[in-house]
Each structure stands twice: as structure tokens, then as C-alpha cells.
N, C-alpha and C positions, 0 to 999 in steps of 0.2 A: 504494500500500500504506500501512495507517495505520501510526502511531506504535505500535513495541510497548511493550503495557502488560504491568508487575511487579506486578502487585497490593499498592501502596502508598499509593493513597486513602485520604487520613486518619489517615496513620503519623506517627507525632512523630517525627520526625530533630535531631540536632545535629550539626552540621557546624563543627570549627576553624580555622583558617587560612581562610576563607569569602571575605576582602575582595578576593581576585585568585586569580590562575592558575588553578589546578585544585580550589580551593575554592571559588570564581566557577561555575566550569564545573558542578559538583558540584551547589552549590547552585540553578542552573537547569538541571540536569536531575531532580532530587528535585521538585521544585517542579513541573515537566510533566505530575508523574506524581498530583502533588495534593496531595503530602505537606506536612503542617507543619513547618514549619521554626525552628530558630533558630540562627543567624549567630553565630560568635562570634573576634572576631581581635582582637589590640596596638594595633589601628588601626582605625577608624573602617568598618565594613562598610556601610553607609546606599548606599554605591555600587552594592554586591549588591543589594539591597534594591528597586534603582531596575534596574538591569535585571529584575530579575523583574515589578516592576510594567508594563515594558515587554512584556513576554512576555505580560500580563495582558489585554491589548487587546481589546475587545471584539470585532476583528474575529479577531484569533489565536485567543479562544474557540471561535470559532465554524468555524476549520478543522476538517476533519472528521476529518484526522489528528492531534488532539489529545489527548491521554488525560486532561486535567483539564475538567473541566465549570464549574466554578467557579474564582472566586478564591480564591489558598491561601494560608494563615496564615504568614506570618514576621516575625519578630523578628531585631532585629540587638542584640549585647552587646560593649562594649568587654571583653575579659577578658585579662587575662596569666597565663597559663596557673602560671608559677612562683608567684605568689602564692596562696598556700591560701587566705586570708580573699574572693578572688574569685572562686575557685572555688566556694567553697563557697554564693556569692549566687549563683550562675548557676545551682546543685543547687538552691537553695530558688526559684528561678523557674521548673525544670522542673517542680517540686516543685508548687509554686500553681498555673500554666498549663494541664497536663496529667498529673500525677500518676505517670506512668508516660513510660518512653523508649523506644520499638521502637527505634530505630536511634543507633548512635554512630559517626561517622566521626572520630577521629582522623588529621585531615590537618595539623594545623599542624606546622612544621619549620622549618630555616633551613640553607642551607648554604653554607660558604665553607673556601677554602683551609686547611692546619695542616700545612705542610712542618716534618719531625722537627726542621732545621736552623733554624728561627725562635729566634733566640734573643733576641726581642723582651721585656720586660719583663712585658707581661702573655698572654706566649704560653701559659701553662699552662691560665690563667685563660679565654682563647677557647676551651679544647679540652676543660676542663670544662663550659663554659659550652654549645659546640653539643651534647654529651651530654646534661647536664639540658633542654634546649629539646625536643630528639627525641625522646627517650627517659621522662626521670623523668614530666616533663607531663605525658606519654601514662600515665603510669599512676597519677598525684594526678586526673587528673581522670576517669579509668573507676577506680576505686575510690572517690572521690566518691560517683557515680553509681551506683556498682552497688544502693544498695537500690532505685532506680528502675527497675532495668532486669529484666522481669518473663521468665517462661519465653515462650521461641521471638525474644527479641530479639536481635539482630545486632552484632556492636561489628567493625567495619573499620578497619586499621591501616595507612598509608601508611610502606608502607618504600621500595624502589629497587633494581635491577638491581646496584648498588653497596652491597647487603649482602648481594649473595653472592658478590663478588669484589673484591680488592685494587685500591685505587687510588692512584698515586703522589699524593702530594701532601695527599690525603686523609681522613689519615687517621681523624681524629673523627668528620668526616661517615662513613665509610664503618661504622667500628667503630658507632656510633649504629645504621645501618641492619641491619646484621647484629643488633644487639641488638632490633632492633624484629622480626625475625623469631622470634628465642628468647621473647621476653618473647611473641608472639604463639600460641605452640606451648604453651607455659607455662599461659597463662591458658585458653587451648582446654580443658585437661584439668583445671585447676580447675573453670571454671564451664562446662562440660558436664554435672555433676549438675543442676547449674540449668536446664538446659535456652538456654543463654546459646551463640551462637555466636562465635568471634573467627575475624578472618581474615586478612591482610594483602595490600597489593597492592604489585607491585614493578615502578614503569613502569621506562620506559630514558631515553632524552634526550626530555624534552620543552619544546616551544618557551615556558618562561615565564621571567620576568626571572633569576629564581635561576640557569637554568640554562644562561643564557645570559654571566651575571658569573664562571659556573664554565668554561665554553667556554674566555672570554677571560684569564681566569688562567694554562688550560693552555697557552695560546697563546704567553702573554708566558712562561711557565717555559722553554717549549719554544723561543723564539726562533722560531716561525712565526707565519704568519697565521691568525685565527680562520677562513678560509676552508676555508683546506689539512686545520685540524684537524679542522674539520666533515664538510668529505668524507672523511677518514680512517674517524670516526665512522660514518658512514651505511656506508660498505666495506662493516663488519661485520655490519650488518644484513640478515636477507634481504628485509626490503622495505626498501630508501633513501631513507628519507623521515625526518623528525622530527616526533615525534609533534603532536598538539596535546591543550592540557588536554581539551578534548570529548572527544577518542579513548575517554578511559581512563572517562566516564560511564557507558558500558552494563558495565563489571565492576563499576562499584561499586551499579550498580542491580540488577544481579545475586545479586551477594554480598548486597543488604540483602533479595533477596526469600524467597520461599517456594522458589523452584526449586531456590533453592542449600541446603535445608535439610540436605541429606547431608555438606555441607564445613564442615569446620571445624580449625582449624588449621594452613588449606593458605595459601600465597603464591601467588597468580598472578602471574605476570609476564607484561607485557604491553611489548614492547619493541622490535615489529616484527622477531624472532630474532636478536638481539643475543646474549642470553643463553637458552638452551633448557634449563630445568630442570623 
């Protein structure tokens, strides 16, 4: 059976957090599909960059289950999303390259521990700080972008199983992801006259460094092993597995196509029944 195709040949995408995990993943599944791309992370994406040119093989062309025909456009941009003046050179590059943006994934994030009881010096200052990364980011750089973003284009929002439920330890990342839900509902009903869809997606435990450094936190809080608490984890799920970044590809290939044109405002959650909402 071949690869299914979203009918995204040719769609301009920008993809955040791009240089691993599920930006990586993201980013060569957009790119299968033919879409143009551009990369953009705090860190060096050129790695992205190179496995899609790996993906680009003349011979992977040529599988017959492949839905790109050619080689597809991407660019990689160092940006820090908090700074406005690099924002705004990543908008005037949209801006000069293709003129219009069908698709915006807001995926960059960061997460780590913020026990109430830190009463580290610049504990406030981290819990401010993973807010504006999640959160403010996500919405300097789709309000950047918005005069580029033309009627029937797509803007997807990475949030988390853990903004819609309390998490010990948690709590900025957690508050952040809940806000990424509101802010996502929010902007649905604004730029819906536009004809502009938002959406958000809400994986569960997936196997990438971030959330494997959160594993190990709860482990050391909890005086167990990351083993124990891993299977604890899975328990809950109705399928027992952890996810991987690819899993969560076909929703976000989804949500940027034509099928999904009826949704807008909605979170999936995608978390092998962790959380069922």
C-alpha cells in the first residue's frame, strides 16, 4: 500500500523547535509529502536539513510508495523565538521566499521540573521563563506572521496530555500547556473570519530527550527507579507502549490538510488512552 498522501505538494510550512525530537520527525514527514519547508530552532537545525536530504535519494525517489516526486525546498534558520528583532527577519524571509505561509506548526517548547518548594534564587525566574518559551513565543511569532498567512491556512499548536491535567512537580510546564490550549481556542474564533484555522495537539509520553530528563526527575523526586516509573506510566495507557516522535506525524499532517478543514479549535490528543478527552 503506498504512502498516504494530504495534499501538501508545494505548501510552504514552518516548522519551530525543527532541530530534534518531534520537530525532526515533523519536519521529514512534511517534506514526504513535498512541502517546502523552513526549519527554525536556538540551535543549529542543518542536522534536519541532512536527514531530509537523506530521505532525498535518488533511489527513495523512486519508491513507488513515495508521495514526493521531486526534491523539496528547505531552509534551516537559527531563531530565538523570544527575541522580536529575529522574528521579525524570519517574517521578512517568509516574506521574500514565498510570500504567503499555508502552514505554521508551532512546536518549539522546553520542559523541566518547578516544585512550589524551590526556593532556589532564580526559581521564579525559570517559571517565568518556561511560560514565555511555550506560551508568549507561540504567539510573537503567529502574530508576526499573521499578514502572511492567507485564507484556508492552518497554524498547529503543540501542547500535551499535561494541559489538561495537574502535574506534581510541574507546574509551569503544565500551566504553559493548558495555556496553549486556551490561547489555541482563543485564536480559532478570532481568525476564523479569516478563514485561518488553529489547532492544537496534545501527545502523552513521548520517547524524546525532554521527556525522558522529565521521566528521570520524577524518579529521583519519587525515590524510585526510572524503570518502575515508566511502567507505572504505560499502566495507564490503553496501549503500553511510548510513543515515538513519528507516531504523532500523520495528526499533524492531518490537521495541516484539506480533510481536517471542519476542525478548528479542537486539541487532539494523541497519547495511546492515557488521557481520553
Amino acid at each position: 500500500m503506498g504512502a498516504a498522501s494530504y495534499g501538501l505538494q508545494g505548501k510552504t510550512v514552518l516548522i519551530t523547535g525543527a532541530a530534534g525530537g518531534i520537530g525532526l520527525a515533523l519536519a521529514r514527514a512534511f517534506a514526504a509529502q513535498g512541502a517546502r519547508l523552513m526549519l527554525l530552532d536556538r540551535v543549529d537545525a542543518t542536522s534536519t536539513l541532512d536527514w531530509i536530504r537523506r530521505d532525498q535519494t535518488p533511489s527513495i525517489r523512486a519508491e513507488p510508495t513515495s508521495v514526493r516526486a521531486e526534491p523539496v525546498e528547505a531552509h534551516s534558520i537559527l531563531c530565538d523565538l523570544a527575541d522580536a528583532r529575529q522574528v521579525a527577519a524570519v517574517v521578512e524571509q517568509v516574506r521574500e521566499r514565498w510570500g504567503a505561509l499555508d502552514v505554521l506548526v508551532n512546536n518549539a517548547g522546553t520542559e523541566y521540573p518547578t516544585p512550589l518548594d524551590d526556593t532556589a534564587p532564580d526559581a521564579m525566574e525559570r517559571w517565568a521563563g518556561l511560560l514565555d518559551n511555550n506560551v508568549t513565543s507561540m504567539v510573537r511569532l503567529t502574530q508576526a506572521l499573521l499578514p502572511l498567512l492567507p485564507r484556508g491556512a492552518s497554524v498547529i499548536n503543540q501542547s500535551s496530555i499535561w494541559g489538561r491535567i495537574g502535574v506534581a512537580g510541574f507546574s509551569a510546564y503544565a500551566a504553559s500547556k493548558h495555556a496553549v490550549v486556551g490561547l489555541t481556542r482563543s485564536l480559532a474564533l478570532e481568525l476564523g473570519p479569516r478563514g485561518i484555522r488553529v489547532n492544537a495537539v496534545c501527545p502523552g509520553w513521548v520517547r524524546t530527550d525532554a521527556a525522558l530528563r522529565s521521566l528521570t526527575a520524577m524518579a529521583q523526586e519519587q525515590g524510585r527507579s526510572e524503570a518502575e516509573v515508566e511502567r507505572e506510566i504505560l499502566a495507564r495507557q490503553a496501549v503500553a507502549e511510548m510513543l515515538t516522535p513519528d507516531d504523532l506525524a500523520g495528526v499533524f499532517l492531518f490537521l495541516a490538510s484539506e480533510g481536517a478543514r471542519p476542525l478548528t479549535g479542537q486539541c487532539l490528543v494523541a497519547s495511546h488512552g492515557e488521557v481520553m478527552a
